[in-house]
N, C-alpha and C positions, 0 to 999 in steps of 0.2 A: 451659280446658285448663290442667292445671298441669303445672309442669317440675319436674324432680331440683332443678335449681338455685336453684327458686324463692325470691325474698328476701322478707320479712314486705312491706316494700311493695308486692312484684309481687303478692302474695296478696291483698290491699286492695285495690289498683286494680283488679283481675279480678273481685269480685265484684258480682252483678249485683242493683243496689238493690232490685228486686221479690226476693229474695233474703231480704234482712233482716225480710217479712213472713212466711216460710213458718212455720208451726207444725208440731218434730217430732213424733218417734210416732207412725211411723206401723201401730202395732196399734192396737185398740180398748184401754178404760180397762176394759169390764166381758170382755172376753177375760181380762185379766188376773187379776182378780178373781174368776172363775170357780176360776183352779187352785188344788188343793189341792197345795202342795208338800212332799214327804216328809221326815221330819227324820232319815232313815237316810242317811250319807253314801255307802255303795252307794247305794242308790235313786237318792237325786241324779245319782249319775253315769249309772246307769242314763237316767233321764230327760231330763237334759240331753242325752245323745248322741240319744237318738230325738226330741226335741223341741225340737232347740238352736234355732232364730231366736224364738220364741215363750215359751220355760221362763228363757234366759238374760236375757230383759228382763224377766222377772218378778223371778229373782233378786238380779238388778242393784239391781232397786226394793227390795229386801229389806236387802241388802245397804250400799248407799247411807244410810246412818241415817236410817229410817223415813220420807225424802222420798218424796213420791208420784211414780211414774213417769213424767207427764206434763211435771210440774214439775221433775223432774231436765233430764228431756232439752229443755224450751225454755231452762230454764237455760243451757245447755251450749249452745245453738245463740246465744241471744239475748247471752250473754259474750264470743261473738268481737267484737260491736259495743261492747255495754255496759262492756267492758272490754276495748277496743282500745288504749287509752293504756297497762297494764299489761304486755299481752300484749307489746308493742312495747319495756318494760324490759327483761321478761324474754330478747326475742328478743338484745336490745344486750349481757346479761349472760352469755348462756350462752357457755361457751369454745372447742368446737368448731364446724367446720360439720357435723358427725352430729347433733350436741345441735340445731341450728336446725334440718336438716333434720327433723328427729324432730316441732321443734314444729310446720315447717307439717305435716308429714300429721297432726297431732292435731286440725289446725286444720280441715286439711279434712275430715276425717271429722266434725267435728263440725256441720259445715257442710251436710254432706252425706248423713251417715250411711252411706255407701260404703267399707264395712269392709277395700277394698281401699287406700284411702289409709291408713287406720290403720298398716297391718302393712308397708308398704311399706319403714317404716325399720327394723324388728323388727331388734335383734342377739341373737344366740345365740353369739357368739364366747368367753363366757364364762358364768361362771354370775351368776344375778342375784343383784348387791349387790356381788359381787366380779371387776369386773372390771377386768383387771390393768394397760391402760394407762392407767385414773382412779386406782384404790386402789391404793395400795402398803402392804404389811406387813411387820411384824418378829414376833421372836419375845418382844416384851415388850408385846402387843396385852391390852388391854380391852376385851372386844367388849360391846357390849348386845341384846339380841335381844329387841325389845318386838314382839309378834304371833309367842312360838314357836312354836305350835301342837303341833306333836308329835316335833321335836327336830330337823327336816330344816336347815334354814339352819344350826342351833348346827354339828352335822355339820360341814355346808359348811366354817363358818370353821375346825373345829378341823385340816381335812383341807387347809386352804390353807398353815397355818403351820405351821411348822416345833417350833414351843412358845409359849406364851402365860401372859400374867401369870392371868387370871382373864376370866368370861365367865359375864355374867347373862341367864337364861333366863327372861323374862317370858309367861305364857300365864294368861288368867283362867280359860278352860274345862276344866272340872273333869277331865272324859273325857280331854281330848288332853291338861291337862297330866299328868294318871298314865299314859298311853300314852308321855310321852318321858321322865318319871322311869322305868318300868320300862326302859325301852331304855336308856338310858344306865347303867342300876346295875351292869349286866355289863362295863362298861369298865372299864381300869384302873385301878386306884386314885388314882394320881398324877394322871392327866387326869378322874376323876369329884372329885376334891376341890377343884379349879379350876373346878367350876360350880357356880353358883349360882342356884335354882332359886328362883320366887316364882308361888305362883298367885295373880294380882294382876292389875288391868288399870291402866294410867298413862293419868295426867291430869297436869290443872294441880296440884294440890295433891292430898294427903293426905286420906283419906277413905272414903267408901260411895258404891255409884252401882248401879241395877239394869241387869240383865244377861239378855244373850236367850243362851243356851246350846245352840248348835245341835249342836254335838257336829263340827263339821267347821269349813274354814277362813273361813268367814262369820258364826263368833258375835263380837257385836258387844255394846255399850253401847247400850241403848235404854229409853228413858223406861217403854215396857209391857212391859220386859223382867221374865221370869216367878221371876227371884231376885237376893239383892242380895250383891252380891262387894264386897269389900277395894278402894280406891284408893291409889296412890302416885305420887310426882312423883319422877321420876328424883335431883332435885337434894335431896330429901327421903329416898331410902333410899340412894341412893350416897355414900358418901366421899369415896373413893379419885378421882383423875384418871380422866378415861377418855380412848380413844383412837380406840373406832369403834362410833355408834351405828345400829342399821338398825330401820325402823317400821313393820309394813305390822297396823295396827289399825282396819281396817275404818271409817275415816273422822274418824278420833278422834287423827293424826298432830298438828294442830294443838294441841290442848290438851295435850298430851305435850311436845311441842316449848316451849314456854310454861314446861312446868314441868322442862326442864331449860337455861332460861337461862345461868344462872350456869355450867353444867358446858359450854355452849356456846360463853360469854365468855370462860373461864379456861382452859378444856382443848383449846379447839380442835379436838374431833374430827375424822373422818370421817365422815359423816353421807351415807345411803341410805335416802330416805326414798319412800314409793309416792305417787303424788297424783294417782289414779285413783279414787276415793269418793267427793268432792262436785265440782263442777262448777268451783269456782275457785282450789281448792287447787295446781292446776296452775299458775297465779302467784301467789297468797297465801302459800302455804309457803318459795318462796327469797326473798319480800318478805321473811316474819318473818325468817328466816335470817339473813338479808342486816340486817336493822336491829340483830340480836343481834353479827355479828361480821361487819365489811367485807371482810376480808380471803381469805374464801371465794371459791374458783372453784366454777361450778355446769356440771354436764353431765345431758343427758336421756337416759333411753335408754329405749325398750321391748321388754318381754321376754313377751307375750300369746304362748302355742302356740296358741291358740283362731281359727279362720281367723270365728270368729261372736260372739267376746269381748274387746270392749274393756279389757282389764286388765292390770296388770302393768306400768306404768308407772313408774319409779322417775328424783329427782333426789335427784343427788350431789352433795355439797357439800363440797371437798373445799382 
């Protein structure tokens, strides 16, 4: 039985050794393998809604940088042990008790796979990446927006502040990135000459890397990806200071993060970053954080609408 209150220790000592043997997934490997999944983002949604416990973990697998679905999800299950020393930093670092609370239902859904723990701490009191009693803003902000997809978040921020220095628009996919340059060409002048647009995906460094193009928000960096796009490292095309970077790249946060050390060491941002895509990034990423600049407070929160979708997970670092 878990409680509201529960503390990363009561979480440990509640669970039940024959526990630590279960293997998840519980679909078939060749169910999964069967679907043809559509690369029209209608379709998708189409199919997800009529087919959500079964399509969503296929996608998951998809989505998850080409890890096979099995192997995600004992990941995830066999991390609460295998990296119980970890989990147990992170739980001592986070700042709030929402942020703890948040990690045990992560815990125990992972544990569990009982979607109800997951969403138990879900906040919507704000929009995701900006919310107002973590982040605070001025009107002399440098935002970064690595995973823009098709202009929605840039939005966000330009609609939270009041005025802003400049704000870089990262998306590698070819489609949504000319879906959020057309959109934004109609704005004003003054606010379309304060963005800066790069169809590029980030990394550690500077370079080429192939790329799966799905035309929706799950194109990602992968090895069999069907063309090869432009890489850059934050601390490699930026300048200037920045003030608030937000990541959600399909699992590819870590090496991004890497490659903006230096703007991490010196500038101090804001940092909202998702670390819901690979199984340990949910203490690997305020590790690295945390070893680039100590002085960071970290808070978790999730923001999943999906009552059948583990996603949406973002830590602040702020």
């Amino acid at each position: 039985m878990f409680s509201k209150d529960m503390t990363i220790d009561d979480f440990y000592s509640s669970i039940d050794p024959a526990i630590k043997k279960t293997r998840n997934s519980c679909l078939l490997e060749e169910q999964i393998r069967d679907i043809q999944f559509p690369k029209s983002h209608y379709a998708q949604k189409i199919m997800v809604s009529l087919c959500a416990p079964l399509v969503t973990k296929y996608r998951m697998d998809r989505r998850f940088v080409d890890t096979p679905l099995k192997k995600f999800w004992q990941e995830a299950h066999d991390g609460i042990f295998t990296h119980e020393k970890e989990y147990r930093i992170l739980y001592d670092l986070l700042a709030d008790d929402k942020s703890r609370r948040t990690l045990i239902s992560m815990l125990q859904y992972r544990l569990t796979e009982d979607m109800k723990t997951y969403h138990k701490e879900g906040d919507f009191s704000f929009k995701q990446y900006f919310d107002k009693k973590i982040v605070s803003m001025n009107d002399h902000e440098v935002f970064i927006n690595c995973g823009g997809y098709r202009g929605d978040v840039t939005e966000m921020f330009i609609n939270s502040v009041g005025d802003f220095s400049r704000t870089y628009f990262y998306e590698p996919d070819p489609k949504n990135y000319a879906v959020a340059v057309d959109y934004f060409s109609s704005w004003q002048k003054d606010v379309l000459d304060k963005i800066v647009f790069r169809n590029c995906c980030i990394g550690k460094e500077n370079g080429t890397t192939s790329f799966n193009a799905s035309e929706a928000e799950d194109s990602h960096i992968s090895a069999t990806g069907s063309t090869t796009i432009q890489m850059v490292s934050l601390d490699e095309d930026i300048s200037e200071p920045v003030s608030f970077i937000k990541m959600d790249i399909e699992g590819f946060e870590r090496d991004a993060l890497e490659g903006a050390k230096n703007h991490i060491i010196s500038d101090h941002p804001k940092l909202a970053i998702c670390v819901y895509h690979k199984p340990d990034d949910l203490w690997d990423i305020p590790k690295l954080i945390r070893e680039y600049n100590e002085d960071y407070a970290f808070y978790l929160r999730q923001y999943s609408p999906y009552p059948w979708w583990p996603c949406e997970t973002v830590i602040y670092a702020v």
